[in-house]
C-alpha positions, 0 to 999 in steps of 0.5 A: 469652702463652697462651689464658687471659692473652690472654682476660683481656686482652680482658676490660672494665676490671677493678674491682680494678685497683691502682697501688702507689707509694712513700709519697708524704708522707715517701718518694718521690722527684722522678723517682718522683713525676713518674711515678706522678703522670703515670700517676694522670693519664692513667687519670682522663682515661680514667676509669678505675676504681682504687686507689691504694696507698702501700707502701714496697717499691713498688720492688722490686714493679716487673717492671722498666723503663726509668727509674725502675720506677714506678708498678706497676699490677695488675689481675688477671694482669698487673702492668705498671711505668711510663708507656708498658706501662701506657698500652700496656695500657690501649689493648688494653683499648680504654679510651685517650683517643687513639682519636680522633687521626689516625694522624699524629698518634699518630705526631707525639705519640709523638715527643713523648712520647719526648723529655718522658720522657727530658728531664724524668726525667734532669733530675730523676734528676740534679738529685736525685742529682748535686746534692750540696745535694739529695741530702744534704738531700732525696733521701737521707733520703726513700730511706732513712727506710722502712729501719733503719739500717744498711739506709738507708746501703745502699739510699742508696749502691745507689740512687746508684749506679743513677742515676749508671749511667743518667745516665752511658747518657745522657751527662747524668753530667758535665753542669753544672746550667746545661747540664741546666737549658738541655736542660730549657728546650729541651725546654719551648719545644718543647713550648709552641710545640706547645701554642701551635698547638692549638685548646683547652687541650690539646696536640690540641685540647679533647680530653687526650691521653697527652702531656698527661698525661705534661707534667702529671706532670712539670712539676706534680711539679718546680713543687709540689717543694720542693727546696734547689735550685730552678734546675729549678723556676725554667726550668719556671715561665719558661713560662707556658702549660705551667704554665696547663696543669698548673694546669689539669688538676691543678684538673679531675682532682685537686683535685676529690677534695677540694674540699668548700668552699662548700657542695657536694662534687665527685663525679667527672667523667665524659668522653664521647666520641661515638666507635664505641663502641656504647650498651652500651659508653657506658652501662659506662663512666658507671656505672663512675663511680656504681657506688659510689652509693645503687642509687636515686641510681645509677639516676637519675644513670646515666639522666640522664647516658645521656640526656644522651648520646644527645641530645647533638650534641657530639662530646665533653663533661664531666660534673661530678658534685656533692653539695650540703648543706644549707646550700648558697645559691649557686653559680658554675661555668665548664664545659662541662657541670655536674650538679649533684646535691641530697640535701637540700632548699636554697633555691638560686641557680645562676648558670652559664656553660656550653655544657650544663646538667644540674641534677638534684633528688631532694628537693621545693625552690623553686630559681632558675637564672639561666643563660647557656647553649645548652641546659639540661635540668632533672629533677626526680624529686618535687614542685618548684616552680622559676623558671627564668630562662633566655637559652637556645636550648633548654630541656628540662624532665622531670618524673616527678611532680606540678610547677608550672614557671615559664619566663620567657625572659630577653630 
């Protein structure tokens, strides 16, 4: 690598990073959906800016790799394809969720990522291809619908043959669906009772690490699969805690982009560590988050969040970010951190379970927040008139303009 890449290398995360994948509606396939999905999933765990583009020659973008060749990352010289050389990358951009695991560990985790990528990704190679009912229904037709005829045929019978080439290097070729079945429940039952020793919902604790993320991807991709043949969807769905999981981190990291019901609009979520990293860094990487925020809402929002930060004693915690109309009336959270963000001005009542929350107003409203939580901080940035009903330990109330504030500590 000469000078030039290397510096590149060590410069902060880029803002024009892309993930290419095949198109995900009419095209992509299981093993293929399972990897994009888990790579989407471990750069929102790190809160990682990027853009996500749907291309039918993904594929052929790919430098290479090991199983199926995607997702392909650019981001700016380097093109990188494939879970592991773009989790590998992220780390020596210093931006990966494992910096705070032992080193035992990252070993331990390893182990477990190498046995989850191959199991599941030759399970779904095979099940795709060696299925003859799948193949001719489902894999077939997704491979070859971007291409003319007589192109398909000949994408369909090269891409058949690769896959039978890499199942046959794993000696998974002449397998029966019953023996590919019963690797894949091995493989789960190792990995429940891994999860099963953890402290939180994660496989290490509370905190997501790449092997959570790389069971995501695949589990999530087999159970939401609609496939002829379901003999892989049904051994995932026989365990329940990995499935709790991947419902889990699908609701905190995806569903989020789109859930606009009720009233109010999911943001982002910002993840913060209390790691080496110094102000400077931290204050990077939320306003990464808002960068694409009004300049006066960026502002309020990074200051907000940043204080949050500094006083906090927690070693990590989450911020969820919201947007709230104005026929908002009430609503109901469960985190360990809710931000809550209003443009307009509602009559609101916020009934929260949490370990923190931050309730941020840009607009005069008479609000009442009935609270079950350890410590609350309140902002108000104009003239508010609020109630807060609160069964606390602390209450931090800030205000930069004219308020009146009722307290009443709930007994």
């Amino acid at each position: 690598m000469d000078y030039n890449a290397w510096k590149n290398l060590s410069e902060p995360w880029p803002e024009d990073v892309t993930l290419y994948q095949p198109c995900e509606k009419e095209q992509i396939l299981l093993a293929e959906s399972a990897s994009c999905l888990a790579v989407k999933a471990y750069m929102k765990m790190c809160n990682l800016s990027f853009q996500i583009r749907s291309c039918a020659n993904a594929e052929f973008m790919s430098p290479g790799g090991r199983m199926t060749k995607l997702p392909v990352l650019q981001s700016g010289l380097f093109i990188y394809a494939e879970f592991a050389p773009i989790v590998n990358y992220i780390k020596r951009k210093g931006e990966a969720l494992e910096n705070w695991m032992k080193k035992d560990e990252k070993l331990e985790m390893r182990s477990y990522l190498s046995l989850a990528e191959n199991v599941f990704t030759l399970a779904e190679l095979y099940i795709s291809f060696m299925v003859k009912d799948v193949y001719d229904k489902f894999t077939a037709p997704r491979n070859g619908c971007v291409h003319p005829w007589p192109l398909n045929k000949i994408q369909n019978f090269i891409k058949l043959r690769r896959a039978k080439e890499l199942l046959k290097i794993y000696q998974w070729k002449d397998m029966k669906i019953n023996e590919v079945t019963a690797k894949v429940r091995k493989c789960c039952e190792i990995l429940q009772s891994k999860l099963e020793e953890s402290s939180g919902i994660y496989f290490y604790g509370e905190e997501p690490c790449a092997l959570d993320a790389m069971v995501f991807g695949h589990l999530f991709s087999v159970l939401r699969s609609n496939l002829p043949n379901t003999a892989l969807q049904s051994t995932v769905r026989q365990f329940k805690l990995l499935v709790q999981l991947c419902h889990f981190i699908d609701k905190e990291y995806f569903q989020v982009e789109s859930e606009s019901h009720h009233g109010f609009v999911r943001l982002f979520t910002v993840s913060i560590k209390k790691t080496e990293r110094t102000h400077h860094q931290e204050l990077n990487c939320i306003q990464k988050c808002c960068v694409w925020l009004h300049p006066g809402q960026q502002h309020a929002v990074i200051t907000v969040i940043f204080m949050l930060w500094l006083n906090s004693t927690q070693s990590s915690f989450t911020v969820q970010v919201f947007k709230v109309d104005l026929s908002l009336r009430f609503l109901l959270f469960s985190s360990t951190i809710v931000l809550v963000y209003f443009n307009s001005s509602p009559e609101a009542a916020l009934k929260l379970s949490s370990s923190i929350v931050l309730v941020y107003f840009n607009t005069a409203l008479e609000v009442t927040l009935k609270l079950l939580s350890t410590t609350v901080l309140v902002y108000f940035n104009s003239a508010t008139e609020a109630t807060l009903k609160l069964s606390l330990t602390m209450v931090l109330v800030y205000f930069n303009s004219a308020s009146e504030v009722s307290k009443s500590q709930a007994q």
